[in-house]
C-alpha positions as CSV (number, residue, x, y, z in Angstrom):
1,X,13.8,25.0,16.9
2,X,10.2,26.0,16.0
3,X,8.4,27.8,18.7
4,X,5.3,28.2,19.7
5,X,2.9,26.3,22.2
6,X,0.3,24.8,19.3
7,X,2.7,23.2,16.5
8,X,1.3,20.4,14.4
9,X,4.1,17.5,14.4
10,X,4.1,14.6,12.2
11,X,5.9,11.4,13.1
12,X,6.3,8.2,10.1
13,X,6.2,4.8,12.0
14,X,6.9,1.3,10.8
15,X,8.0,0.4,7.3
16,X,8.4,2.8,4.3
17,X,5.4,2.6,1.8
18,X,4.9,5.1,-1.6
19,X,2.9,7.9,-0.5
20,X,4.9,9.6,2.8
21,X,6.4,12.8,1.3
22,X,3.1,13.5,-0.5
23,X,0.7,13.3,2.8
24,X,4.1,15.2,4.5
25,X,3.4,17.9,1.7
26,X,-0.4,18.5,1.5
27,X,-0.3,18.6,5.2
28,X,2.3,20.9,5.4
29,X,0.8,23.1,3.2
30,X,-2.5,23.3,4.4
31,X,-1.0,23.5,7.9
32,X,1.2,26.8,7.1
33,X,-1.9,28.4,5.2
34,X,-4.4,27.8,8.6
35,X,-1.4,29.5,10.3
36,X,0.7,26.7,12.2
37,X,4.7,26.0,12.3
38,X,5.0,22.3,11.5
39,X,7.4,20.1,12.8
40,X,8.9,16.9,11.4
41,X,9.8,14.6,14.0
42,X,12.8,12.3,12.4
43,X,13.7,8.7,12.7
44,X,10.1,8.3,14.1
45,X,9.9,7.9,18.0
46,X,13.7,7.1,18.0
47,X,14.7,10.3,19.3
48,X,12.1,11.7,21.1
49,X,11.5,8.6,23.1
50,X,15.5,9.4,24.2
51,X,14.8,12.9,25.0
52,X,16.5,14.0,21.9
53,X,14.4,17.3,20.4
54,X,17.3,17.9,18.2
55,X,16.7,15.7,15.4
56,X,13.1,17.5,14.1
57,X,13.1,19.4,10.8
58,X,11.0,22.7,10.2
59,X,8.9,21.8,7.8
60,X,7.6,24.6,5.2
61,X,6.0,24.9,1.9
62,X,9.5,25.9,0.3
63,X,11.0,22.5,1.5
64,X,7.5,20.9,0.9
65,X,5.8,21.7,-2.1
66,X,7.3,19.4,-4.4
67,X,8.1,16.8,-2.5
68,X,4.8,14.5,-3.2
69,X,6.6,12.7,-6.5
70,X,9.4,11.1,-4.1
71,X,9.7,8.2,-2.4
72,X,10.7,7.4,1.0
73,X,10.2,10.1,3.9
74,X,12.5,13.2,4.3
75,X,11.9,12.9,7.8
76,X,12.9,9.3,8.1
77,X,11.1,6.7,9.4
78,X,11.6,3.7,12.3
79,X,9.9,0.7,14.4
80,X,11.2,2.3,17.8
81,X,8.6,2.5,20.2
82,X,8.2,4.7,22.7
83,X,6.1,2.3,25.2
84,X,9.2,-0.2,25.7
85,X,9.5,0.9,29.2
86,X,8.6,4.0,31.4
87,X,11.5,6.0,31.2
88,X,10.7,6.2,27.0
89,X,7.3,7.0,27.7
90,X,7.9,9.8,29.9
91,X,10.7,11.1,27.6
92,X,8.5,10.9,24.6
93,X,5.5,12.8,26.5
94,X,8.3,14.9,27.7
95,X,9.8,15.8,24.4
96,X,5.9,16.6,22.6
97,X,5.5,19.3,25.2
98,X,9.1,20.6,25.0
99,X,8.3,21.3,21.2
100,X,5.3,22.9,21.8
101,X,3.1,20.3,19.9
102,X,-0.6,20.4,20.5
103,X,-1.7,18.2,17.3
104,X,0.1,15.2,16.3
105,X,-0.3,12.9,12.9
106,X,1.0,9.8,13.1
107,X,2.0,7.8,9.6
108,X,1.5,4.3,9.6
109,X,0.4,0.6,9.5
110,X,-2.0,-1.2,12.5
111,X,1.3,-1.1,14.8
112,X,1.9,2.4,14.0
113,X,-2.3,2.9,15.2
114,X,-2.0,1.2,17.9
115,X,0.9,3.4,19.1
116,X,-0.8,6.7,18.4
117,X,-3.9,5.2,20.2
118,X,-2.2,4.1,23.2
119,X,-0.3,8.1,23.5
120,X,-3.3,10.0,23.0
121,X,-4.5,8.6,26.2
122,X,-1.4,8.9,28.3
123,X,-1.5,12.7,27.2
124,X,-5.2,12.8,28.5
125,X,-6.2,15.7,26.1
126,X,-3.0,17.7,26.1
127,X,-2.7,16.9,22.3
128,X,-4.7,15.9,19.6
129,X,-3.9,13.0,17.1
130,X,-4.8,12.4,13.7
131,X,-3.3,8.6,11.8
132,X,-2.7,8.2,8.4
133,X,-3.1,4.6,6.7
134,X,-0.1,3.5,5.8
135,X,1.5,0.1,4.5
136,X,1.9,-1.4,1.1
137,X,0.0,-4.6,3.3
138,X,-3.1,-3.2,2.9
139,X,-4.4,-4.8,6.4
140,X,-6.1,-1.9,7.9
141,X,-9.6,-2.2,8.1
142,X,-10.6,1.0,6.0
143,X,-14.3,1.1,4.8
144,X,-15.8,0.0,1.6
145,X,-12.6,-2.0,0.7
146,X,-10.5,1.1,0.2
147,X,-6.9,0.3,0.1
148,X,-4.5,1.8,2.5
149,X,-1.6,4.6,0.6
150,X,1.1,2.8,-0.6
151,X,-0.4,-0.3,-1.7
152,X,-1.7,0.3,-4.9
153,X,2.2,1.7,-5.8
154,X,4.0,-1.3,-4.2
155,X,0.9,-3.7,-6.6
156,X,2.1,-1.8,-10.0
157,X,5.4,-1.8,-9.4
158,X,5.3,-5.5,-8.3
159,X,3.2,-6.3,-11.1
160,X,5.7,-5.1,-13.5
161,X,8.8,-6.9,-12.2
162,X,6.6,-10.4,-12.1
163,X,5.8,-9.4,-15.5
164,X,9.9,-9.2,-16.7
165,X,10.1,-12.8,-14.7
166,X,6.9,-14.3,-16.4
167,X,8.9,-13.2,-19.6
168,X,12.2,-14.6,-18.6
169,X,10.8,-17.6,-17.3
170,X,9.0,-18.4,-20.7
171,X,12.2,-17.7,-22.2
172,X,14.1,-19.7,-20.4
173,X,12.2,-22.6,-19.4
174,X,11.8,-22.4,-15.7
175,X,9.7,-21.5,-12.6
176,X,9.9,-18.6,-10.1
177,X,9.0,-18.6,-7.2
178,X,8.3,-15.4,-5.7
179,X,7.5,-14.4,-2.3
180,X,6.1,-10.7,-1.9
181,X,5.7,-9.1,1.8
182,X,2.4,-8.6,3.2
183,X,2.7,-10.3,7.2
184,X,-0.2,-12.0,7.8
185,X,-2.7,-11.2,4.8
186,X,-2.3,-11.9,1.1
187,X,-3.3,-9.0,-0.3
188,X,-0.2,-7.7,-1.9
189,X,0.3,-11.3,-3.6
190,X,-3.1,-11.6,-4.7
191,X,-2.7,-8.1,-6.0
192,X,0.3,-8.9,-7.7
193,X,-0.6,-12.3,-9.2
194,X,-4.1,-11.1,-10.1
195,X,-2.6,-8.4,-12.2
196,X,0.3,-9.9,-13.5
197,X,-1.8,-13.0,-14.6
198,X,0.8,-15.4,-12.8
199,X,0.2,-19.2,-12.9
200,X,-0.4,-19.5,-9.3
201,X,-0.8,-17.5,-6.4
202,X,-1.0,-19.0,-2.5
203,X,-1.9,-16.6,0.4
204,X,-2.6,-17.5,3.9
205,X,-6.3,-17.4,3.9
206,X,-7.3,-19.8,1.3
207,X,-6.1,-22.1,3.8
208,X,-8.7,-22.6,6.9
209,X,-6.4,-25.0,8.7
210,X,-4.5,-23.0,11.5
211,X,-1.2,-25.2,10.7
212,X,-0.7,-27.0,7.4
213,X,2.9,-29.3,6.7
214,X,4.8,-27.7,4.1
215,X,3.8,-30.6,2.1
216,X,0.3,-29.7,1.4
217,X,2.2,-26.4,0.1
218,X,4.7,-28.0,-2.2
219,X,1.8,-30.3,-3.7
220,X,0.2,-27.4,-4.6
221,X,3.2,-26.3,-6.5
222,X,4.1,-29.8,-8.0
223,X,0.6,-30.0,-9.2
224,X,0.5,-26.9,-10.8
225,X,4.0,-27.7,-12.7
226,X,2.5,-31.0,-13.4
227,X,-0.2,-29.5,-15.1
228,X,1.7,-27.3,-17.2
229,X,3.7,-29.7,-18.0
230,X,1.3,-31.8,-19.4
231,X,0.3,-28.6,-21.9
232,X,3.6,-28.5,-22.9
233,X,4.9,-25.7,-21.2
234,X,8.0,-25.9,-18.9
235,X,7.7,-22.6,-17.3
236,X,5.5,-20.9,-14.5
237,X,5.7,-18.3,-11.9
238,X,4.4,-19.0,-8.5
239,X,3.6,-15.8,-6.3
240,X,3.5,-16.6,-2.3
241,X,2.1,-14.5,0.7
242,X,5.2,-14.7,3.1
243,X,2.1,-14.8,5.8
244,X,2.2,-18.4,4.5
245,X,5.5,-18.9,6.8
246,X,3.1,-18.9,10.0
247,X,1.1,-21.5,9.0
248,X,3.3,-23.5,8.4
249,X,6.0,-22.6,11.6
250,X,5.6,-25.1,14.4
251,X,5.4,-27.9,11.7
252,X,8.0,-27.7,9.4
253,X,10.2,-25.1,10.2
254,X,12.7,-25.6,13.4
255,X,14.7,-22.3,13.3
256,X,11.8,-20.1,12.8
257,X,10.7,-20.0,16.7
258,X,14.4,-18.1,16.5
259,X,13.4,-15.7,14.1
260,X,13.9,-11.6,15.8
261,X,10.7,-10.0,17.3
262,X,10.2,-6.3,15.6
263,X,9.7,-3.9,19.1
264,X,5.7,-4.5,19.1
265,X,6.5,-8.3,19.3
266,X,5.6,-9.1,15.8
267,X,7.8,-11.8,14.4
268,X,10.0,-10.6,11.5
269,X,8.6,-12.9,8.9
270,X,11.4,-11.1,6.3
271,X,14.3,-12.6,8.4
272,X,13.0,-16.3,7.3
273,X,14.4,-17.2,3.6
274,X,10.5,-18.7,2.8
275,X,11.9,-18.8,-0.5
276,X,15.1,-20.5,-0.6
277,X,12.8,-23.0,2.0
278,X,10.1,-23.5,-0.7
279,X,12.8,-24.1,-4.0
280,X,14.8,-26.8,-1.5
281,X,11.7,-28.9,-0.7
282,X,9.8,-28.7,-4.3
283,X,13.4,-29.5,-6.1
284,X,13.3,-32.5,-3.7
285,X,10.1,-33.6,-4.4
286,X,10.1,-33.4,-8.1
287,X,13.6,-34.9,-8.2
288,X,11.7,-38.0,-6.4
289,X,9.2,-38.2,-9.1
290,X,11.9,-38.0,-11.9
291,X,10.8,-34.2,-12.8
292,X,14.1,-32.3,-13.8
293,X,13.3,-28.4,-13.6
294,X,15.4,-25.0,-13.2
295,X,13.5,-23.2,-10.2
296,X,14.4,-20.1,-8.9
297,X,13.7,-18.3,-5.6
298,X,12.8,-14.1,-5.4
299,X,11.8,-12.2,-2.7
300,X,9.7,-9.0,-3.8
301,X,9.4,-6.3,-1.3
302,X,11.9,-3.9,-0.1
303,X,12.5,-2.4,-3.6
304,X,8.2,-1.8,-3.7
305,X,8.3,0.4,-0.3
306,X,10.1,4.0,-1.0
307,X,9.4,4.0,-4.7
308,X,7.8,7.3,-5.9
309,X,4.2,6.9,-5.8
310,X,1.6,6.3,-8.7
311,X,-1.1,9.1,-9.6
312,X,-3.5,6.8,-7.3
313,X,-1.5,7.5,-4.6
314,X,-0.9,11.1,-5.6
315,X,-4.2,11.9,-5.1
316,X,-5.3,9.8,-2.3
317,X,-2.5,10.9,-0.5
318,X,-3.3,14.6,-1.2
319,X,-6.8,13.9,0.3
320,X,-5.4,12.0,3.6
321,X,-2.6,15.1,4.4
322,X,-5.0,17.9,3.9
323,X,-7.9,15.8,5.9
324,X,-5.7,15.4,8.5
325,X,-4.9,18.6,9.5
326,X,-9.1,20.2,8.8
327,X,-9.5,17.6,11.2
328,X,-7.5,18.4,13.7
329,X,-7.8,22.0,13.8
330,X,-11.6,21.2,13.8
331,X,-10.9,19.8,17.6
332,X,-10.9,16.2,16.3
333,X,-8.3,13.4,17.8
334,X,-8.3,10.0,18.5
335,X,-9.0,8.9,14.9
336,X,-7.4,7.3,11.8
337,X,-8.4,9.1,8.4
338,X,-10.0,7.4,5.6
339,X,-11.9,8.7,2.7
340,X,-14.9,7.7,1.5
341,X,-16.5,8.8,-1.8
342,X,-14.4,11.8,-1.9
343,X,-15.2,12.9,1.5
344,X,-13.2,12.6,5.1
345,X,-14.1,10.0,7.0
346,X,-12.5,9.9,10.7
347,X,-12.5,6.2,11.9
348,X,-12.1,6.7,16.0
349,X,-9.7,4.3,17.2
350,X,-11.7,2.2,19.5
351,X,-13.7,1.5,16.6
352,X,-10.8,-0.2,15.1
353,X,-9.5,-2.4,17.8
354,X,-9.8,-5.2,19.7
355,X,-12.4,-4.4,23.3
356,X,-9.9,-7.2,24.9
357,X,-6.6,-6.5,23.7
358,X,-6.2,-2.7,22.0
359,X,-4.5,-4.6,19.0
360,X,-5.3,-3.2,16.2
361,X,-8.2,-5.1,13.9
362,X,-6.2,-6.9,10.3
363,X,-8.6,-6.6,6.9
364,X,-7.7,-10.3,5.8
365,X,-8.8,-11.3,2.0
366,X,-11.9,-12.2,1.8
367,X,-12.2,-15.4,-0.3
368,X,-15.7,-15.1,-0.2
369,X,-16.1,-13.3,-2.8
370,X,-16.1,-12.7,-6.9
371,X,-13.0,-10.8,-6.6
372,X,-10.7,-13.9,-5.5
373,X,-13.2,-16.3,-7.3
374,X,-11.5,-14.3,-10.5
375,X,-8.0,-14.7,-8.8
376,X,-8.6,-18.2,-8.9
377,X,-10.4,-19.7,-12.3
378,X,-7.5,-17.7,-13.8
379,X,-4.8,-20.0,-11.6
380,X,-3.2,-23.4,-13.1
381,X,-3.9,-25.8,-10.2
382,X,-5.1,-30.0,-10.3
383,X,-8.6,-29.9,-9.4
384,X,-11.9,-32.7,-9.9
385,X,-12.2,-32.1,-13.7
386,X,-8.6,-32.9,-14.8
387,X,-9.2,-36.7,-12.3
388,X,-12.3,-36.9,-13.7
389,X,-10.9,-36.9,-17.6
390,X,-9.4,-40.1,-17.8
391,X,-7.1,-39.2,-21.3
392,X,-5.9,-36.1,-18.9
393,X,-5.4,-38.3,-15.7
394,X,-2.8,-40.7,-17.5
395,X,-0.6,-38.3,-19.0
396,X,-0.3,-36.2,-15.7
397,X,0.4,-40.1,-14.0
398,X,2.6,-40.6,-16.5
399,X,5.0,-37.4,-16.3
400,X,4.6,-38.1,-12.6
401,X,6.1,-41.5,-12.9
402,X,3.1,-42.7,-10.6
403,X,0.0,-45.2,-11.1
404,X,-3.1,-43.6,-11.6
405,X,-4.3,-44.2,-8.0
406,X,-1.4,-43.1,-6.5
407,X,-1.3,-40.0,-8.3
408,X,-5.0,-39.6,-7.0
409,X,-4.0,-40.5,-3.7
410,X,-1.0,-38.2,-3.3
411,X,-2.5,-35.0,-5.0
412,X,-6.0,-35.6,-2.7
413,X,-5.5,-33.1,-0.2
414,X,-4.7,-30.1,-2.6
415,X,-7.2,-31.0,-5.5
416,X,-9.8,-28.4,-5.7
């Protein structure tokens, strides 16, 4: 046990993403040299929301210092959280003061915030709490488009297994379709599919409908496979934002009001098989229109979120660990840290939320601007200039086994 009345704790919440053990290190390090024991609280609230002050690590620059080039978290990480009822509350508050911690950072996505928000106010000043932006999602809404720590680890990596499968798709004459984590934004996939130069990518935004059938999904696909088709080429990789799942749930999908709630009520979009969903109906829809192709289904995500960490990362988390701490033992609290143009930038949290709910505010992709416009001229998708080219509309009727009006008719709703 590490005692003292003024420790600096740090607690990793949610999912893993690159990054943890390097803001865990620079943190540590600058926390030792201003003269503080650290504490690493493991498993995230799992324990301490039991009353368990066991499970903590001392954390020191011997056990630290090298530590930034891993993955994962030596001090674990975990969903639990410590609001589910009173009795977790009051051992979590409990368990802080036990350890003697008067500073607290937090590692973690907009669940993670909203968590560190909600417990600096029920400690009403008896600690102060710095968060860390983490998630390979990228939904936080940090300034000037910075990206949150992880993410730009979880894109390269992604990018470079698409790019084996864009490779072993041309190879082997067939399609991929891969669906890459992200809950309810597409950053990651755009990220991915943007960088890897896939055929197509679909995230939840482009679509302004609250609710579209899976149809208008899967004509998306077919058009795109049409098209290639028509160039000669059998093979394509399709990236999708598994956000796409809610858009489509209450229409299509019967067992997915069944899917697990996380413990902040967030439905578990990982435990529905989009994929496997989205190869079943495009197979059946090609088959009708006497198209024979080998499509297979990925998921990309879990193998992205405790690799080791890029330079980017490196760095940025470097800057995030060491901010933290300056700003805590400055008397600052109630803030997440972001840096802007090389310099700290606390973002308080009521700044960040939602006046009527708390929630968290999501950073969605903004399709509004040159940066997706680029996403998307480089996509294969139908749109108005391949109708409008008559020699062009008869060969994609024609591989579709459809009259040319039909073809127009069917493919109306998706051509761009």
């Amino acid at each position: 046990m590490v005692k003292g009345k003024d420790n600096i704790g740090i607690i990793a919440c949610g999912g893993p993403a690159p990054g943890i053990n390097a803001v865990i290190s620079a943190a540590t390090i600058e926390a030792v040299n201003s003269g503080k024991n650290v504490i690493g609280i493991l498993d995230g609230f799992r324990w301490i929301s039991r009353g368990d002050i066991t499970k903590v690590k001392h954390l020191t620059i011997e056990n630290t210092s090298r530590i930034h080039t891993q993955g994962g978290s030596i001090i674990g990480i975990s969903r639990e959280n410590p609001f589910a009822d009173k009795k977790t509350l009051k051992n979590t508050i409990s368990s802080i003061n036990k350890l003697g911690i008067k500073y607290l950072i937090t590692i973690g996505g907009d669940g993670s915030m909203y968590l560190a928000s909600r417990l600096e106010k029920e400690m009403k000043g008896q600690i102060n709490i710095a968060h860390l932006p983490k998630t390979i999602d990228n939904n936080l809404p940090l300034p000037e488009n910075n990206s949150t720590f992880g993410y730009e680890t979880a894109k390269h990596i992604g990018t470079e297994i698409v790019n084996y499968l864009m490779e072993d798709a041309k190879t082997t004459k067939r399609w991929f379709l891969v669906v890459t984590m992200g809950r309810k934004t597409g950053h990651l996939a755009m990220g991915i599919g943007k960088s890897a130069g896939t055929t197509l990518t679909l995230i939840p935004e482009e679509f302004k409908e609250k609710k579209i059938p899976v149809s208008k999904i899967i004509k998306i696909l077919e058009g795109s496979i049409i098209k290639r088709l028509l160039d000669g080429k059998e093979y394509g990789v399709a990236i999708i934002a598994e956000g796409i799942t809610e858009k489509i749930l209450e229409n299509d999908i019967d067992k997915v009001s069944e899917l697990k709630k996380d413990p902040l009520g967030r439905t578990r979009f990982s435990d529905f098989k989009l994929a496997p969903y989205l190869k079943y109906e495009l197979d059946k829809s090609l088959s009708e229109k006497g198209i024979n192709m080998t499509i297979i289904d990925k998921r990309i995500g879990y193998e992205l979120r405790s690799a080791p960490p890029i330079p980017f990362d490196l760095c940025y988390t470097r800057d995030l660990g060491y901010s933290a701490v300056k700003y805590l033992l400055d008397g600052g609290s109630g803030a997440m840290i972001s840096i802007t143009n090389g310099r700290m930038n606390p973002l308080k949290f009521n700044t960040l939320q939602n006046k009527k709910t708390s929630a968290t505010i999501i950073r969605y992709v903004d399709i509004n601007t040159e940066s997706f416009e680029v996403a998307q001229k480089y996509m294969i998708k139908l749109t108005q200039k391949d109708i409008n080219d008559p020699k062009k509309l008869k060969g994609l009727a024609a591989l579709s086994n459809m009259s040319e009006s039909d073809f127009i008719e069917y493919f109306s709703e998706v051509i761009e």
